[in-house]
C-alpha positions as CSV (number, residue, x, y, z in Angstrom):
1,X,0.1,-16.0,31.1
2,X,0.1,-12.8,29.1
3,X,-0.4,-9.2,29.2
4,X,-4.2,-8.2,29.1
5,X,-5.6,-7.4,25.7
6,X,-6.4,-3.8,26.1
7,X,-2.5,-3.1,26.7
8,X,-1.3,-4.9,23.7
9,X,-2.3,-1.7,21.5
10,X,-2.8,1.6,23.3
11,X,-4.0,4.6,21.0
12,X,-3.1,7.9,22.9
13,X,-5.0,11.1,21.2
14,X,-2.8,14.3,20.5
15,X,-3.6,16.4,23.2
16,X,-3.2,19.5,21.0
17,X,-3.9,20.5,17.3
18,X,-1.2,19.6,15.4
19,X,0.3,17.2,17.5
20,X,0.8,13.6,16.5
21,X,-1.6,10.6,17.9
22,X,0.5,8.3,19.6
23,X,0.3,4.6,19.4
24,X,2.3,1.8,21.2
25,X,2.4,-1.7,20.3
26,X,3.9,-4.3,23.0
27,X,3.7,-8.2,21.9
28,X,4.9,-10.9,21.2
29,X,7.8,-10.7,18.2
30,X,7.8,-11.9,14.3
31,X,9.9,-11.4,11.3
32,X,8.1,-8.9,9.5
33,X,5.7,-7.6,12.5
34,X,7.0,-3.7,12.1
35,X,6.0,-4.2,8.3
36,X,2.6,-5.2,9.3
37,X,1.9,-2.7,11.5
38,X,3.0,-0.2,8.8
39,X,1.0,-1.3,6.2
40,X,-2.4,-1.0,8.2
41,X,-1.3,2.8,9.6
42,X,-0.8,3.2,5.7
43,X,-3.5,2.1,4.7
44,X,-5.9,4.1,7.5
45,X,-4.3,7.3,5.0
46,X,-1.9,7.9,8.4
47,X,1.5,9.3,8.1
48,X,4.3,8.0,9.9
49,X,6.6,11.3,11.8
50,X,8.7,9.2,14.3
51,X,8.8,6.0,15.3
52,X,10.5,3.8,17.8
53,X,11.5,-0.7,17.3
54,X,13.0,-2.4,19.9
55,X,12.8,-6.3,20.6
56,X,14.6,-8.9,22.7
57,X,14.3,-11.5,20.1
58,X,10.4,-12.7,22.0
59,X,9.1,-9.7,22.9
60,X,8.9,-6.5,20.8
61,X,7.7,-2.7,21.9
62,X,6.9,-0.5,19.1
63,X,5.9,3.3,19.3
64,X,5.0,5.6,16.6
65,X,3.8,9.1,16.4
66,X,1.2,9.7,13.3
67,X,-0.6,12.2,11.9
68,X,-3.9,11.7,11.7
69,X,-7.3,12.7,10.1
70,X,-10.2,14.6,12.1
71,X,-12.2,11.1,10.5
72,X,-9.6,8.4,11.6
73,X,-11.9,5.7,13.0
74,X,-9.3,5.1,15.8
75,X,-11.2,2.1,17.6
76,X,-10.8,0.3,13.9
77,X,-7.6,1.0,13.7
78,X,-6.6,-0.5,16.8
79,X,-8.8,-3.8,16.1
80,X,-7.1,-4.1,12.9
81,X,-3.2,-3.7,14.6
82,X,-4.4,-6.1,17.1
83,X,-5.1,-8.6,14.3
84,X,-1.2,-8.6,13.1
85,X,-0.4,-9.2,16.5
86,X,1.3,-12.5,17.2
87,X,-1.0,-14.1,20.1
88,X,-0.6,-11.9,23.6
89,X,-2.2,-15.2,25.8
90,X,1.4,-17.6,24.9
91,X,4.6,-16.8,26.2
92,X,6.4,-20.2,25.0
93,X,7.7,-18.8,21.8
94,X,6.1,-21.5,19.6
95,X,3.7,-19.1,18.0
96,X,5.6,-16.0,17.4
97,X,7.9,-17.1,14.8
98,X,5.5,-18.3,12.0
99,X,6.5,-18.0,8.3
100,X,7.8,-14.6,7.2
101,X,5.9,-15.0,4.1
102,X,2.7,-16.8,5.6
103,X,-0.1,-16.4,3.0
104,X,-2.8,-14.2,4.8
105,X,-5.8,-15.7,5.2
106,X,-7.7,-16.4,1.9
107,X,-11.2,-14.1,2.3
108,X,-14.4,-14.7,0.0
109,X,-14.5,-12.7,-3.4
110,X,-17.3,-10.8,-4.2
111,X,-18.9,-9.5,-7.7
112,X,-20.2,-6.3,-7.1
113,X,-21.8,-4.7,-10.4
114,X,-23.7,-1.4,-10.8
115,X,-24.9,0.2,-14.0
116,X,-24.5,4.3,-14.0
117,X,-26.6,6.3,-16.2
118,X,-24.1,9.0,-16.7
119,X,-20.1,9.4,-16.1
120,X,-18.9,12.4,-14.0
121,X,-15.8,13.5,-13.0
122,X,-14.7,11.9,-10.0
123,X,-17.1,8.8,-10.0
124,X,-14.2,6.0,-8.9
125,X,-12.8,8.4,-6.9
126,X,-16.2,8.2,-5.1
127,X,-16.8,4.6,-5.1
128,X,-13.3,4.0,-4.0
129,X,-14.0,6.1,-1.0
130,X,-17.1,3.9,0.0
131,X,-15.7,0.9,-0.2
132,X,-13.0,2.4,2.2
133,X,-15.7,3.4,4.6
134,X,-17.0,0.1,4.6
135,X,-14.0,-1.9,4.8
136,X,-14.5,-3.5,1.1
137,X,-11.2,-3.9,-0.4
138,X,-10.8,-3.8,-3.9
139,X,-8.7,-6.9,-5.4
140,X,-9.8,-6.5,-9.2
141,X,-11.6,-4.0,-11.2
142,X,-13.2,-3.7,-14.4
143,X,-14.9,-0.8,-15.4
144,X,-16.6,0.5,-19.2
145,X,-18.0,2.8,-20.8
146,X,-20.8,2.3,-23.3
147,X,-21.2,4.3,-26.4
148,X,-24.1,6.0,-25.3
149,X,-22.4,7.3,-22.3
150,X,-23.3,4.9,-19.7
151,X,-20.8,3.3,-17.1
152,X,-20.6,-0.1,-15.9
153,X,-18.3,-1.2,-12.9
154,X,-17.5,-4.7,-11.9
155,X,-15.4,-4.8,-8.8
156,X,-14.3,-7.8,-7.3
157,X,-13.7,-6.9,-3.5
158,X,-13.3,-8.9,-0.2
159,X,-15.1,-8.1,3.4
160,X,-12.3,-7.6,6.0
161,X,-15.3,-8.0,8.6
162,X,-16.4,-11.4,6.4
163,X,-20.3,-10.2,6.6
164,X,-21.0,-9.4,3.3
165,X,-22.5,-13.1,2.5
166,X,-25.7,-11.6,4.6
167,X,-28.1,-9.8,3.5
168,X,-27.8,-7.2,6.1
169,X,-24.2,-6.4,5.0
170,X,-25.2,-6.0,1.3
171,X,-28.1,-4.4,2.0
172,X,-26.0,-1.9,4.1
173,X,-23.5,-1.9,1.3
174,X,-26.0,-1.0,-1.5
175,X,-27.5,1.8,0.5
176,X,-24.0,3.1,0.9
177,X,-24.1,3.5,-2.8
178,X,-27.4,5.2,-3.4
179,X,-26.8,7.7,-0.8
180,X,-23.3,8.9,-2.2
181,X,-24.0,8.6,-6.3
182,X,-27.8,10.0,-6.4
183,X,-29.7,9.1,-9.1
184,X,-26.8,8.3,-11.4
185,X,-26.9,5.0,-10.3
186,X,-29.5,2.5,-12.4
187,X,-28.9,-0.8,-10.4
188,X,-26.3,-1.9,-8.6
189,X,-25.7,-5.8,-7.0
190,X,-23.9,-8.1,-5.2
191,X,-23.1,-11.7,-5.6
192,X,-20.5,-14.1,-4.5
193,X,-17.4,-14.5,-7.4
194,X,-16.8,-18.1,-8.2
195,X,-13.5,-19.3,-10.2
196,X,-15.3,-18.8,-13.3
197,X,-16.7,-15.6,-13.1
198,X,-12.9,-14.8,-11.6
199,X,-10.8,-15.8,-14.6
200,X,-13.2,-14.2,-17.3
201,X,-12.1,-10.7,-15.4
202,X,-9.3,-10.8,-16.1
203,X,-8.2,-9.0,-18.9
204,X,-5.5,-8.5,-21.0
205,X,-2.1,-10.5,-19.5
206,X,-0.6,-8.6,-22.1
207,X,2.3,-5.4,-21.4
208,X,4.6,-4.0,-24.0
209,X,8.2,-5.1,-24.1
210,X,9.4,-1.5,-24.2
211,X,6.9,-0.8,-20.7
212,X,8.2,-3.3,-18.9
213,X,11.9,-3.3,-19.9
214,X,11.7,0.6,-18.5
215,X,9.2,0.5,-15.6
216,X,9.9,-2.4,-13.8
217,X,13.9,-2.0,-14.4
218,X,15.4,-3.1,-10.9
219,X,18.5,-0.3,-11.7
220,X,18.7,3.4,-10.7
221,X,17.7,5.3,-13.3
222,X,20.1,8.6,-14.1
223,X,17.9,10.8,-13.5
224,X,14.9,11.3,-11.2
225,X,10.9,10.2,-12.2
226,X,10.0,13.7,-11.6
227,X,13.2,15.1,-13.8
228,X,15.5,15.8,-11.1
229,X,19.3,14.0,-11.0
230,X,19.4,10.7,-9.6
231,X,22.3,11.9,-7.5
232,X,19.6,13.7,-5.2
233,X,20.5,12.4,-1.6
234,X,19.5,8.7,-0.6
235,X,22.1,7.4,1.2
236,X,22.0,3.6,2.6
237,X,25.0,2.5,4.4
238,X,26.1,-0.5,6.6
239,X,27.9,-0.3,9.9
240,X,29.5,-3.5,11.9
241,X,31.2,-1.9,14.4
242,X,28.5,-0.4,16.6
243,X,27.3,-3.4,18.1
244,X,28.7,-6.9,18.6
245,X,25.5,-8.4,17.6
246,X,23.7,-6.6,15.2
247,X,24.2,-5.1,11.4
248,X,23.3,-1.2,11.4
249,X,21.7,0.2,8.1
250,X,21.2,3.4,8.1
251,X,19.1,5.3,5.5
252,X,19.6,9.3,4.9
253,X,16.6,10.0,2.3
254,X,13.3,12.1,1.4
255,X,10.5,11.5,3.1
256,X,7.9,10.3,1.3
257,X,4.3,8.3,2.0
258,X,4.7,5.0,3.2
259,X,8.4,5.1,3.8
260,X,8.9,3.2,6.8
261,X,6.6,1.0,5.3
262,X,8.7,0.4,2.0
263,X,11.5,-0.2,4.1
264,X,10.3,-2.7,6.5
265,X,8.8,-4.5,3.7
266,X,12.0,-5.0,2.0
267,X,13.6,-6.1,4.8
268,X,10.7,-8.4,5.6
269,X,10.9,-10.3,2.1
270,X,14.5,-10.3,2.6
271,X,13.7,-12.6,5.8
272,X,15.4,-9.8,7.9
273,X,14.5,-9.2,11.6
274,X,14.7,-5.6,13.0
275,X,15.7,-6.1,16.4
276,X,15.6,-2.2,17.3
277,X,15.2,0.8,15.1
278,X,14.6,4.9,15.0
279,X,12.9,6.7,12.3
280,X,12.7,10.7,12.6
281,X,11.0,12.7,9.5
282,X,12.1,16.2,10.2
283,X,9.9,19.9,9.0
284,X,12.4,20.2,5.6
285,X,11.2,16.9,4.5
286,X,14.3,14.7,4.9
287,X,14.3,11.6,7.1
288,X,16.5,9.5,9.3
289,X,16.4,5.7,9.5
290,X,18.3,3.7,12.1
291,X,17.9,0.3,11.9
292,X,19.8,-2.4,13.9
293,X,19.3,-5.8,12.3
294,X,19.8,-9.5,12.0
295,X,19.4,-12.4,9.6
296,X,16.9,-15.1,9.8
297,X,19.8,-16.7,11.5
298,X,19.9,-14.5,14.4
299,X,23.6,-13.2,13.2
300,X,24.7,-9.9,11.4
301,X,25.1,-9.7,8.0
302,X,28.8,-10.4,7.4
303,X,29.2,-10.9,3.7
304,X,29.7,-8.2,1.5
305,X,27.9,-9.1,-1.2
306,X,25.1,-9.9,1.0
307,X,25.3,-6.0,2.0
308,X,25.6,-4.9,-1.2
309,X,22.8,-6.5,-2.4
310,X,20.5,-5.3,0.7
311,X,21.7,-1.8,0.0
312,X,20.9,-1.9,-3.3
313,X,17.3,-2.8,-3.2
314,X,16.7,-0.6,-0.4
315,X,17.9,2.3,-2.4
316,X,15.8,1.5,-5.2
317,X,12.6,0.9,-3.2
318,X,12.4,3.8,-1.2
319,X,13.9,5.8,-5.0
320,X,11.1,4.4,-6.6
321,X,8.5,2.7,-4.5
322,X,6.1,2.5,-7.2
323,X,6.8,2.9,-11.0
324,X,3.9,5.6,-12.8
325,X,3.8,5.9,-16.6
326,X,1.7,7.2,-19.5
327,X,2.0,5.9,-23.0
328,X,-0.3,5.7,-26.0
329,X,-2.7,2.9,-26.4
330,X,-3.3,2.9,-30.5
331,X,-4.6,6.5,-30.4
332,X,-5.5,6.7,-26.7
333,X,-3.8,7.5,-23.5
334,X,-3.1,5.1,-21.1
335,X,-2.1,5.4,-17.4
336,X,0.0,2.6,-15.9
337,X,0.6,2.5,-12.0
338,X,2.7,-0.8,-11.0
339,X,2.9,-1.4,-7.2
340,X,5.0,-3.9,-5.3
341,X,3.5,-7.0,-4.0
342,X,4.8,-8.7,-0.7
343,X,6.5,-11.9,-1.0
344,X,3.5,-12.8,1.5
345,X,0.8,-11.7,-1.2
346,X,-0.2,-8.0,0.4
347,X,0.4,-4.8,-2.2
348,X,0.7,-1.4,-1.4
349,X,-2.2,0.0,-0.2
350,X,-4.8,2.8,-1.2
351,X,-3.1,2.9,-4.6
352,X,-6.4,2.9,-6.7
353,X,-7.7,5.8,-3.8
354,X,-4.8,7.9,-4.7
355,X,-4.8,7.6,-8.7
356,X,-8.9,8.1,-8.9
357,X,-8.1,11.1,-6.5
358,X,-5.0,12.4,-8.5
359,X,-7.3,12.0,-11.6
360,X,-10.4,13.8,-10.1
361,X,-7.8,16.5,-9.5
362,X,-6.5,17.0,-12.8
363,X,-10.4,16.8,-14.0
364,X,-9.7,13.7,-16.2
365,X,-12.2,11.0,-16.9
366,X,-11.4,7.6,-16.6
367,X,-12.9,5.4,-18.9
368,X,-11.4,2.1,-18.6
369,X,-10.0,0.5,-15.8
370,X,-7.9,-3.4,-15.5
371,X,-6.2,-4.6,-12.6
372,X,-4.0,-7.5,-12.4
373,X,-1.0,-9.4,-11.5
374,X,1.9,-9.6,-13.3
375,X,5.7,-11.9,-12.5
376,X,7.8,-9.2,-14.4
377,X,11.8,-9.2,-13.1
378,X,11.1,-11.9,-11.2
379,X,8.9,-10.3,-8.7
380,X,5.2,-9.8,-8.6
381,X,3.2,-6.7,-9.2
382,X,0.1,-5.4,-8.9
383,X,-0.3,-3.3,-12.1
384,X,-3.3,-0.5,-12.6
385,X,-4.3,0.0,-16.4
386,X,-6.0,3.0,-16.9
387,X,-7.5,3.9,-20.1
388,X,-8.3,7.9,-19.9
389,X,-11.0,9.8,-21.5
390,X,-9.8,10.9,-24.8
391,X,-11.1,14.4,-25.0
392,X,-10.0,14.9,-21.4
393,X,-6.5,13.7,-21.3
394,X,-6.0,16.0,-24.4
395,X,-6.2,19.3,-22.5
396,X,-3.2,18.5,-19.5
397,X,-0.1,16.9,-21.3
398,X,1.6,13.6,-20.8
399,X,4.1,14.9,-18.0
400,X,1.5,17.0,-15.8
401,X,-0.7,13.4,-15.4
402,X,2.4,11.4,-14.5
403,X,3.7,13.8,-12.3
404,X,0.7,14.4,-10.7
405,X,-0.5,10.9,-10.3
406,X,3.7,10.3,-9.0
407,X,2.9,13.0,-6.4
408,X,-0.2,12.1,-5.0
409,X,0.9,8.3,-4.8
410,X,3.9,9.8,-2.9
411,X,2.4,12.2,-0.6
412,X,4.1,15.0,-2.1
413,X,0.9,17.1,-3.1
């Protein structure tokens, strides 16, 4: 017997303005569940201000304070926490324990491709934020533009509510499309993506030496993306002697968006279970992380080199939680956004939202885009190719993109 469905996640509104929207989680535990949870509440465009962990080893209670958006759809929200959710109906244990890195499950891949008759400013930006609406998410893109000005867009996307087989759902989908581009938009379809159709999107599985030697470096750099010293405070430090049972990290850093997020998704590919834990973002923008942990074995984390190492790729996930650049391509300017990928198969989300948004900021037009996946250091890595308007990227230099792009990514705008 279990608890009742409608307790499992409880969304409580802010009572005032400018309070945070409070949501509590109470299930069944997994390796990896606070990640999870994170990653959705990141990807609803949701920032984490406090949050509370705490588990017995079969039963976990999670609270966390967010700031929301006058849009949140907060009933979608809570359906799509209750889908991370180990089962609330069993009790036996059997079930909450499934592979950390458990492949989610595979969804259908659709084509969809729409001729524009005109670019404007802004255009991805726009289509990215439909898709959103509609819970399409993008998993490739490939976008052109055509000597006589017009745009062509393939994106391959999947249907988190699976409907988009029906006509009813592409239908709804197309319409979606009309409304927000106007009459830019010549023709616009969608069609189910076999293998073949697949592998001939995608692109170039080429990135320079000198690119990937510097961006996906796994070292601390010595100074800052954004120019300042390295030495700027992020401190990650283990404790044994707080707790008989457990391994303390704590983690003294900026805040940034996603943090919690980056963090527990470390610790999640590390196989790492957080068995109670305390994050507090305060007004200066500095944050506190207390996280009381244990291995996969149910015992703290004795070895020193084992420390080390978790220490070390802590620090340099939440110093550098994604890796932004912009180098020449022959004569053009190309931006590059890498992003993380889960040892379970999930990247970063809203990453493509919040470089069409930076861009449409700057007033840069795109005019290429390739998405793929990359095993660079051996990791995986979603990387963002973006080939920029030539006439545009001209007029705002090299730095201002990059750190704009850097900002945006990190919530620091």
């Amino acid at each position: 017997m279990g608890i009742l469905r409608e307790d499992v996640v409880v969304i409580s509104p802010a009572e005032k303005a400018g309070d945070p929207t409070v949501i509590s989680v109470n299930c069944p535990d997994k390796t990896g569940l606070g990640c999870d949870l994170c990653r959705i509440v990141l990807h609803f465009g949701l920032s984490i201000a406090r949050g509370d962990f705490s588990t017995d080893g079969k039963w976990c209670y999670i609270v966390l304070w967010v700031d929301g958006k006058t849009n949140t759809r907060w009933d979608l929200l809570e359906k799509r926490l209750l889908e991370v959710c180990p089962s609330y109906f069993s009790t036996s244990g059997i079930d909450y324990y499934r592979p950390v890195n458990q492949q989610p499950k595979q969804l259908d891949v659709y084509l969809l491709k729409f001729w524009c008759s005109c670019v404007r400013k802004g255009l991805l930006h726009d289509i990215t934020l439909v898709l959103f609406d509609l819970e399409l998410t993008i998993k490739r893109v490939k976008v052109s533009t055509t000597p006589d000005g017009k745009v062509m867009d393939l994106f391959f996307i999947t249907d988190t509510r699976e409907l988009l087989h029906t006509k009813e759902r592409q239908g709804e989908t197309i319409l979606h499309f009309k409304t927000a581009l106007g009459d830019i938009l010549e023709s616009c379809e969608i069609e189910s993506a076999g293998e073949e159709i697949t592998a001939c999107s995608q692109g170039t599985s080429f990135l320079p030496s000198a690119i990937t030697e510097d961006m996906f470096s796994l070292e601390l750099p010595a100074r800052h993306p954004g120019g300042l010293l390295a030495s700027d405070p992020i401190s990650v430090t283990v404790d044994n002697s707080l707790s008989p049972s457990h391994t303390l990290i704590q983690i003294l850093c900026q805040d940034h968006k996603g943090l919690i997020y980056d963090s527990m998704r470390t610790l999640k590919d590390y196989n790492i279970q957080v068995s109670y834990g305390r994050f507090f973002a305060n007004r200066r923008g500095g944050c506190e992380l207390d996280l009381f942990i244990v291995q996969a074995d149910g015992k703290k984390i004795i070895d020193r080199n084992k420390q080390n190492a978790l220490c070390s790729r802590l620090r340099m996930e939440l110093f550098r939680p994604l890796r932004v650049a912009v180098v020449s391509r022959g004569p053009d300017t190309e931006l590059l956004v890498a992003n993380p990928v889960e040892l379970s198969g999930r990247g970063r989300p809203l990453v493509f939202h919040d470089i069409t948004l930076a861009l449409k900021n700057l007033n840069i037009q795109i005019f290429s885009v390739e998405i793929g996946r990359h095993m660079i250091c051996d990791r995986e890595w979603e990387v963002y190719r973006i080939l920029l308007d030539e006439g545009d990227s001209h007029h705002v230099s090299r730095n201002m993109i990059e750190e704009g792009v850097r900002k945006l990514l990190m919530g620091w705008e």
